[in-house]
C-alpha positions as CSV (number, residue, x, y, z in Angstrom):
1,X,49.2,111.3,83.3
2,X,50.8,110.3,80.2
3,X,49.2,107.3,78.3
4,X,51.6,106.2,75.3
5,X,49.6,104.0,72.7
6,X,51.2,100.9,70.5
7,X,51.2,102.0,66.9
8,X,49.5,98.8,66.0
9,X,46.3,99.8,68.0
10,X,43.5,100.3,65.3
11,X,41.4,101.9,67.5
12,X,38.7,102.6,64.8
13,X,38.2,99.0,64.5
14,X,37.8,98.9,67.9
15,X,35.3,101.7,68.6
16,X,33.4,100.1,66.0
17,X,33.0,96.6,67.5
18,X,32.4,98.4,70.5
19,X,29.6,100.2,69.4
20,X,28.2,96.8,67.7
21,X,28.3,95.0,71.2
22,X,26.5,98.1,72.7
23,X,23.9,98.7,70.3
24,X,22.8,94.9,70.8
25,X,23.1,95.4,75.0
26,X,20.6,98.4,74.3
27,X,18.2,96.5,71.9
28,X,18.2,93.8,74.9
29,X,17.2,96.3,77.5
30,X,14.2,98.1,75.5
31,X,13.1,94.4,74.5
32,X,13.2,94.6,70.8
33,X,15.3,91.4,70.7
34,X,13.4,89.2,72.6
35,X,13.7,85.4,72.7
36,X,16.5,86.2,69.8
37,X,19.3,87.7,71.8
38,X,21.4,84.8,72.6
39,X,21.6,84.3,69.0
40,X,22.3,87.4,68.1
41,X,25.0,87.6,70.7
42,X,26.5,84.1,69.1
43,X,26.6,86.1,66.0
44,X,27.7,89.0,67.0
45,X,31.3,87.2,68.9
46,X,31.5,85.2,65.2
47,X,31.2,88.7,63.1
48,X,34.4,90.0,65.8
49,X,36.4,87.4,65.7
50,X,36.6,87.1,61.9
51,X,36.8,90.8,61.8
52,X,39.6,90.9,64.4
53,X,41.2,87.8,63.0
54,X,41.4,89.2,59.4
55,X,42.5,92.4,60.1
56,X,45.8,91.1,61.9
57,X,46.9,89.0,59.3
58,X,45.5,85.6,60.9
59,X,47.7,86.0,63.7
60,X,45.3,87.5,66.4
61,X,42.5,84.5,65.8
62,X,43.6,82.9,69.2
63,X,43.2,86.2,71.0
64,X,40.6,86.8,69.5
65,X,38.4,83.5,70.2
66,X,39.7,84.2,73.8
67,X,38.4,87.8,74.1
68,X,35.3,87.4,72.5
69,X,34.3,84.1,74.8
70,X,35.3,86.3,77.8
């Protein structure tokens, strides 16, 4: 199988928002977050969307909002 990838794809932007996302999931499940976790994850789809947002030029911000509510 041949996957062929947009040249506009920063995927180290997006392994590291990944990683964010997960690193909270896991803080969740051992329990370290406790009655916090909502906020943090509030925060956390803020911190993406600006950082998504600003790295396109502005012109990913509706995208953006859209992936990070979903």
């Amino acid at each position: 199988m041949c996957m062929e990838l947009r040249s506009g794809t920063d995927w180290q932007l997006i392994l590291m928002l990944s990683a964010f996302g997960i690193v909270i999931g896991w803080l969740g499940i051992v329990g370290y977050t406790g009655k916090i976790e909502p906020i943090l994850w509030l925060l956390a789809m803020i911190f993406t969307t600006l950082v998504i947002a600003r790295n396109s030029g502005g012109t990913m911000l509706v995208l953006a909002v859209v992936t990070d509510i979903t």
